[in-house]
C-alpha positions, 0 to 999 in steps of 0.5 A: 268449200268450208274453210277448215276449222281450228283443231281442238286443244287438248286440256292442259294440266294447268287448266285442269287443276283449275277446273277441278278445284271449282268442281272441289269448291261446288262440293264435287258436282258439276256447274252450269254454264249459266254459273258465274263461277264458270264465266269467271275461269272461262275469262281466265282460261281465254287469256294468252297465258298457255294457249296462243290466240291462233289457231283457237276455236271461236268455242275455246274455253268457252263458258259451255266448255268450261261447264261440260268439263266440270261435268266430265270431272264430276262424275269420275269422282268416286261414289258418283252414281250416274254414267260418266261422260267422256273425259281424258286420261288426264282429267283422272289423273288431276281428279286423283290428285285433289282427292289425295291431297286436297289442301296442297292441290288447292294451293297450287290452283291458286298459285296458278291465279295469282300468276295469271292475276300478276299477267305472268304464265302459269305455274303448276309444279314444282319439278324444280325451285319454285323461287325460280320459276316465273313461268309456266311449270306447267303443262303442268305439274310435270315438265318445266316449260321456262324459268326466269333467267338465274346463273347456274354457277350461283349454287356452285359458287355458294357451296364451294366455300362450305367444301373447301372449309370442310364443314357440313353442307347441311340446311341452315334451318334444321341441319338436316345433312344429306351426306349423313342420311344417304352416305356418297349419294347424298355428299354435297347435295343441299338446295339453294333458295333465294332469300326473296323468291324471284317471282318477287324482285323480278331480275336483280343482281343476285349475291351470296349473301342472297342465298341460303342453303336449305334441305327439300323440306324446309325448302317446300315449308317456306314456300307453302302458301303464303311464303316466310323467310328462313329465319321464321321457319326456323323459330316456327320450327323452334317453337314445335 
């Protein structure tokens, strides 16, 4: 009797972004097996990051898997010529996403490497503070899987002395006032950022001093890239 073999895993979403900014970097053509490019993101995608090593396939993410997803991304990309092969709903779905927005879909591609580098799990949105995930955000970009451990009265405690004073719970970087902007929607609404993201102090006794309070946009500017401190975004932003 042959022994049943491993169901195939579905690509997850994390490793379709990765695919896909290969495919981006090869100036949206598919790659060969035999490329060192697809050796390397096989090596990475083999790695417990996502996927648990039971119940794999001895072919999972295997360099001849890695190169026929390149292909099935490639030719979806507008313009393609040829037939394209069969590919998944979601692989369109990520194509589309690094046509609209290269640069930022490229930045969280390599957000994702250099969590897997560090031996952490990947992320890949940002449903939530990225600061405060070390994790997978993954399966990706649109639930969160886990998170570092944070306390969830920090927030509280942080903007209840702004309330009680009667002053404005605004961004400390542009003054943005959600109250202002969205009336009783928007009233005590503010994002609390760590002044050290907590993918970098790993766990640390968090004061309230640590905190700043940041509206969405400037949140997303400081950890775009490379991040900055408040303080240098709010001088970026003086000088603009």
């Amino acid at each position: 009797m042959i022994p049943d073999q491993p169901a195939q895993i579905p690509w997850a979403r994390d490793e379709l972004i990765l695919a896909c900014d290969l495919v981006r970097d090869n100036g949206w053509k598919e790659l060969r097996a035999g490329d060192h490019r697809v050796a390397e993101l096989s090596g990475l995608l083999r790695r417990p990051w996502l996927h648990p090593l039971e119940g794999r396939q001895p072919e999972f993410r295997s360099v001849n898997s890695v190169a026929r997803k390149t292909t099935d991304l490639a030719t979806r990309v507008p313009g393609y010529r040829g037939s394209p092969t069969k590919g998944g709903r979601l692989d369109l779905v990520v194509l589309k996403e690094f046509i609209d927005d290269p640069d930022g879909m490229r930045a969280i591609a390599s957000r994702i490497k250099e969590l897997v580098a560090r031996g952490e799990t990947a992320l890949a949105d940002g449903g939530d503070e990225v600061e405060d995930v070390g994790a997978r955000e993954g399966r990706l970009l649109r639930s969160v899987i886990t998170r570092r451990e944070r306390d969830p009265k920090l927030r509280e405690r942080k903007i209840r002395p702004v309330l009680r004073a009667g002053a404005l719970v605004a961004c400390e970087v542009c003054a943005f006032d959600f109250n202002r902007t969205y009336g009783a929607r928007g009233h005590g609404y503010i994002e609390v950022h760590h002044r050290l993201p907590l993918y970098a102090s790993g766990a640390v006794d968090t004061r309230l001093t640590d905190l700043v309070l940041l509206c969405a946009n400037c949140h997303r500017m400081i950890h775009r890239g490379a991040w900055i401190t408040p303080e240098e975004l709010r001088t970026l932003l003086a000088d603009r």
